[in-house]
C-alpha positions as CSV (number, residue, x, y, z in Angstrom):
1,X,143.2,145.0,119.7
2,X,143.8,145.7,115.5
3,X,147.3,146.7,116.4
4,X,148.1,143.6,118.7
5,X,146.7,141.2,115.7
6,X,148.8,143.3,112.8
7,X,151.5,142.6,115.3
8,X,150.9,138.7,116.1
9,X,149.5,137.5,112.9
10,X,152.8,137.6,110.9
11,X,153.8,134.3,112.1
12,X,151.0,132.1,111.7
13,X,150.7,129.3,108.9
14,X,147.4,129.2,107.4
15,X,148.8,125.5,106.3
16,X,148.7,124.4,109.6
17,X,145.5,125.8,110.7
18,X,143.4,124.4,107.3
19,X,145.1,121.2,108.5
20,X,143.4,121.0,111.7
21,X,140.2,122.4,110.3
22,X,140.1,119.7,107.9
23,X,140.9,116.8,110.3
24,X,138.8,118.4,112.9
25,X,135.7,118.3,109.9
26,X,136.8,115.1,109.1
27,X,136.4,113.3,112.4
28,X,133.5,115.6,114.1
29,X,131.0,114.5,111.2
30,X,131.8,110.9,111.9
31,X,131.1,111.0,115.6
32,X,127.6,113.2,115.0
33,X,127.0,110.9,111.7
34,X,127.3,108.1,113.3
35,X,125.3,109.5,116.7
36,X,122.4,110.4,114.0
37,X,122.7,107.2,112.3
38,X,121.6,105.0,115.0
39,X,119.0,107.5,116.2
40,X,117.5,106.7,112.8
41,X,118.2,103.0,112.4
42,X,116.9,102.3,116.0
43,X,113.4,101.8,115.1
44,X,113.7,99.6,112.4
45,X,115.5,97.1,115.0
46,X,112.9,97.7,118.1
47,X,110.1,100.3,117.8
48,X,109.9,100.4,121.3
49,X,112.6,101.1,121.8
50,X,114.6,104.3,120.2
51,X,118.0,105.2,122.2
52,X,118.3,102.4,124.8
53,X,119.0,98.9,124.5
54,X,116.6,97.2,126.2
55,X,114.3,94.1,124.6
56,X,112.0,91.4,125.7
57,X,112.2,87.7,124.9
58,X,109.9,85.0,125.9
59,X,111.8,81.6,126.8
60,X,110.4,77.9,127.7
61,X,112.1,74.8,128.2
62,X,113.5,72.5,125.5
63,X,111.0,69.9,125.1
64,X,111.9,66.7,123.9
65,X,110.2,63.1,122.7
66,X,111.4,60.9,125.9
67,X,110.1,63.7,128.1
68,X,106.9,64.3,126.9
69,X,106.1,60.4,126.9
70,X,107.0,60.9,130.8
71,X,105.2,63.6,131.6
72,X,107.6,66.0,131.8
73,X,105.7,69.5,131.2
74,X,108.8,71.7,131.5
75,X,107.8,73.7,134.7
76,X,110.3,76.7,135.5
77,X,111.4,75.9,139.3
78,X,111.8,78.9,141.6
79,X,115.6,77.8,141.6
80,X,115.7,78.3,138.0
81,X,114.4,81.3,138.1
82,X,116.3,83.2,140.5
83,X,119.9,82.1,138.5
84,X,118.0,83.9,135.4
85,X,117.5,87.0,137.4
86,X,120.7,86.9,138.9
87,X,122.5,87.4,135.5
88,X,123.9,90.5,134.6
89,X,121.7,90.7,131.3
90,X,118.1,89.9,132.9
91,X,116.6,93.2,134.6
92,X,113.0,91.7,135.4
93,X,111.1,88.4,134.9
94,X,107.6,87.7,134.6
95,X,105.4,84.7,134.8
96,X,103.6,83.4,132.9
97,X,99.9,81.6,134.4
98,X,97.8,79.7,132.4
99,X,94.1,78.3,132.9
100,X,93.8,75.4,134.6
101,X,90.2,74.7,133.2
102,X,88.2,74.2,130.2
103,X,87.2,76.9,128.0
104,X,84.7,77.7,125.0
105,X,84.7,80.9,123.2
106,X,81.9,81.7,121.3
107,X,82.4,85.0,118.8
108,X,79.5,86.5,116.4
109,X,75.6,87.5,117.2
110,X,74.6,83.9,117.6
111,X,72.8,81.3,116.3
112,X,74.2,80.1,112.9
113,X,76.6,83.4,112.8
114,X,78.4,82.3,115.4
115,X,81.6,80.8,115.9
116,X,82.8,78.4,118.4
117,X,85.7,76.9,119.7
118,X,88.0,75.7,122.4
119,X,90.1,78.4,123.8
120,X,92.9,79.1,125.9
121,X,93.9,81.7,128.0
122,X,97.6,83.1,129.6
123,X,98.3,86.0,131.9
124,X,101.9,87.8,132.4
125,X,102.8,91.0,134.7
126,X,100.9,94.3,133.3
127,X,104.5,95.8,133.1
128,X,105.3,93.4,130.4
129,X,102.3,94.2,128.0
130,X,102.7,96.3,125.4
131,X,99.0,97.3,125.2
132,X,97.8,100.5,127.4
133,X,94.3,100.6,128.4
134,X,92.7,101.8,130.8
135,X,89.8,99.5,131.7
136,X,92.8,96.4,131.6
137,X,91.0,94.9,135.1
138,X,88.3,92.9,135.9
139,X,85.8,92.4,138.9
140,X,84.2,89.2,139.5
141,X,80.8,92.1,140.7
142,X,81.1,92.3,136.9
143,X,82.5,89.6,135.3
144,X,83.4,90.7,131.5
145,X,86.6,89.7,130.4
146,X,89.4,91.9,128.4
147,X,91.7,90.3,126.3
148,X,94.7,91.0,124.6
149,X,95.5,89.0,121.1
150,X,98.2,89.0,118.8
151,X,98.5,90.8,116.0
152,X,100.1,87.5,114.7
153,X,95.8,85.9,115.5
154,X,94.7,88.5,112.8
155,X,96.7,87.9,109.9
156,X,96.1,84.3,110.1
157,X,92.0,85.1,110.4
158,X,91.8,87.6,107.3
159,X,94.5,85.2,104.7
160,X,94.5,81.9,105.9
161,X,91.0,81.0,107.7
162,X,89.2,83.5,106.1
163,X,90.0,83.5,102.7
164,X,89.8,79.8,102.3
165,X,86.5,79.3,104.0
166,X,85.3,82.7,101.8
167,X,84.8,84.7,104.8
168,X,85.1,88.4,105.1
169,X,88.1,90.0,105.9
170,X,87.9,92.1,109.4
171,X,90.4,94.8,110.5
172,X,91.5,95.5,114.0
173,X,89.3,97.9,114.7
174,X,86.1,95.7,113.5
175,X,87.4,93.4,115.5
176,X,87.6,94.8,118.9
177,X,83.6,95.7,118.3
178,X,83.0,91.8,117.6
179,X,81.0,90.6,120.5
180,X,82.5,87.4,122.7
181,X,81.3,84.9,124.9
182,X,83.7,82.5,127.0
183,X,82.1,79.2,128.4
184,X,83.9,79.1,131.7
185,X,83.6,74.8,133.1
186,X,85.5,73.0,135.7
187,X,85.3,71.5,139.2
188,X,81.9,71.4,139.0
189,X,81.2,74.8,138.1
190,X,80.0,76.4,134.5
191,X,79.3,80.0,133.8
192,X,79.0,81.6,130.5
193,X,81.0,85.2,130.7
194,X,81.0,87.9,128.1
195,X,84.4,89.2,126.6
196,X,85.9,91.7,124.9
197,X,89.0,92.6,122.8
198,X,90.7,95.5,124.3
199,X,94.1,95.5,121.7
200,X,96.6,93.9,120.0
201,X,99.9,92.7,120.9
202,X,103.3,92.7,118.9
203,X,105.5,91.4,121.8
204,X,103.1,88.7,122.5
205,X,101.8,85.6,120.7
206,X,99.3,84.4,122.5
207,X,96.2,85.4,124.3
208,X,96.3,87.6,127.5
209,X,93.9,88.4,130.6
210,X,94.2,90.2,133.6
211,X,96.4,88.7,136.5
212,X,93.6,89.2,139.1
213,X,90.7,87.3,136.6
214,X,92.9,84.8,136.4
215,X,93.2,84.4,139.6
216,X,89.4,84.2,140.3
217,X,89.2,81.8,137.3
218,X,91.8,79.3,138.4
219,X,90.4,79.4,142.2
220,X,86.7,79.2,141.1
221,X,87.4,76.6,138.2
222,X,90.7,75.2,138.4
223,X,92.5,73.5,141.6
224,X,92.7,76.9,143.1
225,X,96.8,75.6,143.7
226,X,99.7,77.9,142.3
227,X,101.6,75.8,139.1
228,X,105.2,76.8,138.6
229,X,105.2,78.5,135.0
230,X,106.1,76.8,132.2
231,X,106.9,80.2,129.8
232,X,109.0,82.7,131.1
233,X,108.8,86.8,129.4
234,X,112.6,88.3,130.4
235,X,113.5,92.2,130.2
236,X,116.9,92.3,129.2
237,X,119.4,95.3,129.1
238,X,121.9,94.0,126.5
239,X,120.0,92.8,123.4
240,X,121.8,90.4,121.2
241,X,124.3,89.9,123.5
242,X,126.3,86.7,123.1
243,X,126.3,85.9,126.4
244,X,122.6,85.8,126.3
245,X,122.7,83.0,123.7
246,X,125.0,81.1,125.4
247,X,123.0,80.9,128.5
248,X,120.3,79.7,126.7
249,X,122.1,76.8,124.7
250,X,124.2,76.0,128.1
251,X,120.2,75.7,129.9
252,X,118.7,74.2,127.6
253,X,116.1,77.1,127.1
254,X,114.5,78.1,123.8
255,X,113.6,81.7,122.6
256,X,110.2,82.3,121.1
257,X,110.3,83.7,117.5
258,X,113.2,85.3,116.0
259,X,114.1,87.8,118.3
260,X,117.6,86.3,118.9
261,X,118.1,87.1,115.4
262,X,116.6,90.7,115.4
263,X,118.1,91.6,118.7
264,X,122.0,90.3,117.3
265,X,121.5,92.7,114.7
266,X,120.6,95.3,116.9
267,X,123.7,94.2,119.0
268,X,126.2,94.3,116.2
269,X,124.4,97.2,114.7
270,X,125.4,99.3,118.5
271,X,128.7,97.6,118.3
272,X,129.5,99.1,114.4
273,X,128.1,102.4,115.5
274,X,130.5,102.2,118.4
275,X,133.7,101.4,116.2
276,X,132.6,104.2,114.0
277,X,132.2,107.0,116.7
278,X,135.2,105.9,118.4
279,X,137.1,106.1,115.3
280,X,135.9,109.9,114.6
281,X,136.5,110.5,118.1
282,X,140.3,109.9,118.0
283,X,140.5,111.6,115.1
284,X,139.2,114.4,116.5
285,X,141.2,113.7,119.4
286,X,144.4,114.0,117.1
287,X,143.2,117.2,115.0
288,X,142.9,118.5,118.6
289,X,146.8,118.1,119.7
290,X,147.3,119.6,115.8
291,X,146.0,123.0,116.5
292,X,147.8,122.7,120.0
293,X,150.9,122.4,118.5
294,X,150.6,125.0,116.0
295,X,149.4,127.1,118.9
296,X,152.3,126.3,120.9
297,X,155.1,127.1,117.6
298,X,153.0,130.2,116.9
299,X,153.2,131.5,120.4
300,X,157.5,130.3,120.5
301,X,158.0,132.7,117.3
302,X,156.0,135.6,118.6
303,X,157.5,135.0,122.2
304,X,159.7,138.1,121.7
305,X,156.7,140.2,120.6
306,X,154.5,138.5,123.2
307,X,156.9,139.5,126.2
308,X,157.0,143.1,124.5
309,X,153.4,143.8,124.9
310,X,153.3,143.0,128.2
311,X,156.3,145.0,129.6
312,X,154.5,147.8,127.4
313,X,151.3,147.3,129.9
314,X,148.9,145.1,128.2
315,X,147.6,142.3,130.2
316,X,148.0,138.5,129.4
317,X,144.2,138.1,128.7
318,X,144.6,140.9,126.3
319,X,147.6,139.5,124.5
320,X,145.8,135.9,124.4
321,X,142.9,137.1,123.2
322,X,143.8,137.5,119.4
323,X,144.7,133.7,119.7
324,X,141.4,132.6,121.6
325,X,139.3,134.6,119.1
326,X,141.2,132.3,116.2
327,X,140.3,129.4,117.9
328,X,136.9,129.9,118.6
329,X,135.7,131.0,115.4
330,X,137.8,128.3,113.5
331,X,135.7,126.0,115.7
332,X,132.7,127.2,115.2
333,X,133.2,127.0,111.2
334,X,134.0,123.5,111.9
335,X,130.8,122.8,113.5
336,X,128.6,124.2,111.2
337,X,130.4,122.7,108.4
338,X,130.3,119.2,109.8
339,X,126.4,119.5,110.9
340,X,126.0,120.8,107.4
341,X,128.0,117.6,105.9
342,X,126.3,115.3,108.4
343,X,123.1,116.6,107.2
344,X,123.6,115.9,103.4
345,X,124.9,112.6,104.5
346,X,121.5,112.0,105.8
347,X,119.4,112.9,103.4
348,X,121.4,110.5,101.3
349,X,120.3,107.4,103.6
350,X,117.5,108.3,104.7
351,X,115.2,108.0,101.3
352,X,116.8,104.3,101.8
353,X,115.2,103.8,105.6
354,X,111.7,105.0,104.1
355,X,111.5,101.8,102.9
356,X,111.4,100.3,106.4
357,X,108.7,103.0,107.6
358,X,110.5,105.1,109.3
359,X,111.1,108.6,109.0
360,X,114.1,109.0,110.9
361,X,114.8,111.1,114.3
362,X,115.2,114.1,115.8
363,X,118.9,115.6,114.9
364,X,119.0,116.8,118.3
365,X,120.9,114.5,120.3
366,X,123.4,114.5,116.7
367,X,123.8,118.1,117.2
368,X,124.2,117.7,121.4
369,X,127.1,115.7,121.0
370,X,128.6,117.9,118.0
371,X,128.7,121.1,120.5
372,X,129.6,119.0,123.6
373,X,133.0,118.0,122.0
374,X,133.9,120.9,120.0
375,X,133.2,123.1,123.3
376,X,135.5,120.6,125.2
377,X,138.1,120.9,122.2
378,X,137.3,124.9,122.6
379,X,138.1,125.1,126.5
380,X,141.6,123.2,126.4
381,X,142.5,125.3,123.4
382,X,141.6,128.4,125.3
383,X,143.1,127.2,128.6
384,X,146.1,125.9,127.1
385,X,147.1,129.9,125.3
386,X,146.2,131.4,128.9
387,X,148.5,129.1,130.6
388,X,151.3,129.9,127.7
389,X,150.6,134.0,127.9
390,X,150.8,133.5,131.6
391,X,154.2,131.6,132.0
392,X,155.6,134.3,129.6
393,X,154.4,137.0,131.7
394,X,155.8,135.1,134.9
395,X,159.0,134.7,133.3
């Protein structure tokens, strides 16, 4: 093996070979960069949400001055939803029900402690809350009601109602130990029903009970008949999407908040990412067909030498294997150099994204993709100088 590479090494240009190295550097830490980038930057956009694009936006008619005057409340009709869930975008829709009777919320110990005021109450899909508990149900043999708030409700307790009526600030977990009361009235029944606050949302800005209470609760106090929705909470798979957008402006639909503004960002964001991998990809691509051509002029000035060995008895996958040795352990370098570069290229960034609370990700899927395309480079390198020490040992 030492006397075949004395032999075959004569011929090769280390010019050539730092030249693929280089490009091969060059455009691997882009591709894993840029993989480990987004990984990173992903839950700044959507903390739910770390690899896949996937979001959640909460829609309601365009209301405007002439239709209110009439009446017109803006009811989702079972034809309008089913052309939302037959776009490519929307994965699953959820209804929202709201309650059809009067409500009174009551919150402290009592007497002049207490707090009262008219309330509302809405109820979506449990797949669609963001809130996991276990004891999320209710059962009219014992009527106590869990609710989800926003977290949206407790900021604008503690610094606007609070600290202008010089009350005490509560946190989140204070809250959920406050005790509540809910004066249930209407068609011609009252019932006074304790409550309870079982978490806070961040997807949702409004209050939120159990399908099945509400259920019980429009039946027992309401009209007991089903009202189309008038909000709608959608699961799309393409945040940010433009098409998204112009669906809504075409439908005259409004988006809650600003997630049309967080989720473009998140769209463009994917979309740079996706320039930027490409990019290192087709350099890598090129730096590929490099090496494969200074393999192939090596191989055409040693193919007298080549030929030699194997009329003397050595086999092709001995001949070849000088060459395939080369290649793998120039490849190898390259891979560890470039997870090397793409880590000091992180820790530069990443003091920056600790800023937005996040400590980054796991390098893992970074360092996937890094041995998944150098081990495809690997293979057609190695294939390509069998198939060459072959057709010279046909010939």
């Amino acid at each position: 093996m030492r006397l075949i590479w004395k032999l075959l090494r004569k011929h090769i240009s280390a010019s050539q070979l730092t030249g693929f190295s280089i490009a091969n550097l060059v455009g691997l830490t882009i591709v894993i960069l840029g993989v480990q980038f987004y990984s990173d930057v992903s839950p700044i956009f959507n903390d739910e949400e770390s690899f896949i694009s996937k979001d959640y936006l909460v829609i309601t008619k365009n209301v405007t001055g002439v239709g209110a005057m009439l009446g017109n409340q803006g009811q989702f009709s079972e034809s309008d939803i089913a052309d939302i869930e037959s776009q490519p975008w929307c994965r699953k829709v959820g209804r929202f029900a709201t309650s059809e009777y009067s409500i009174s919320a009551t919150v402290g110990l009592g007497g002049d402690r207490a707090m009262r005021t008219q309330f509302f109450f809405e109820s979506i899909p449990t797949q669609f809350i963001d809130v996991a508990d276990t004891q999320w149900q209710f059962s009219p043999a014992q009527p106590e009601i869990p609710v989800i708030v926003s977290h949206d409700y407790v900021s604008l307790y503690n610094f606007g109602f609070a600290a202008s009526q010089g009350l005490p600030q509560i946190s989140e977990s204070q809250m959920s130990k406050i005790p509540l009361a809910f004066t249930l009235s209407g068609n011609g029944h009252s019932d006074v029903l304790p409550g309870r606050i079982v978490g806070f949302s961040s997807r949702l800005n409004t209050v939120i009970v159990p399908e099945e209470f509400m259920r019980w609760a429009n039946e027992r106090y309401g009209s007991g008949t089903r009202q189309q929705p008038q909000r709608l909470i959608l699961e799309v798979s393409s945040p940010g999407d433009v098409k998204i957008e112009e669906y809504m402006e075409r439908h005259h639909l409004d988006v809650a908040g600003d997630k049309m503004s967080s989720s473009k960002a998140n769209y463009f964001l994917t979309l740079i990412i996706g320039i930027v991998v490409a990019v290192g990809v087709i350099i890598s691509v090129l730096a590929f067909f490099v090496l494969m051509l200074s393999i192939y002029l090596l191989l055409q000035k040693n193919t007298r030498k080549l030929q030699d060995l194997l009329m003397l008895g050595y086999s092709p996958g001995e001949v070849s294997r000088p060459y395939v040795l080369m290649v793998v352990a120039i490849n190898a370098s390259v891979l560890v150099a470039s997870f090397a570069l793409m880590l000091a290229g992180r820790c530069y960034y990443l003091d920056m994204l600790r800023v937005f609370g996040t400590d980054g990700a796991s390098v893992g899927m970074a360092l996937a993709v890094g041995m998944a395309i150098m081990g495809l480079i690997t293979a057609g390198n190695v294939i390509a100088i069998r198939r060459k020490i072959s057709s010279l040992w046909r010939n």
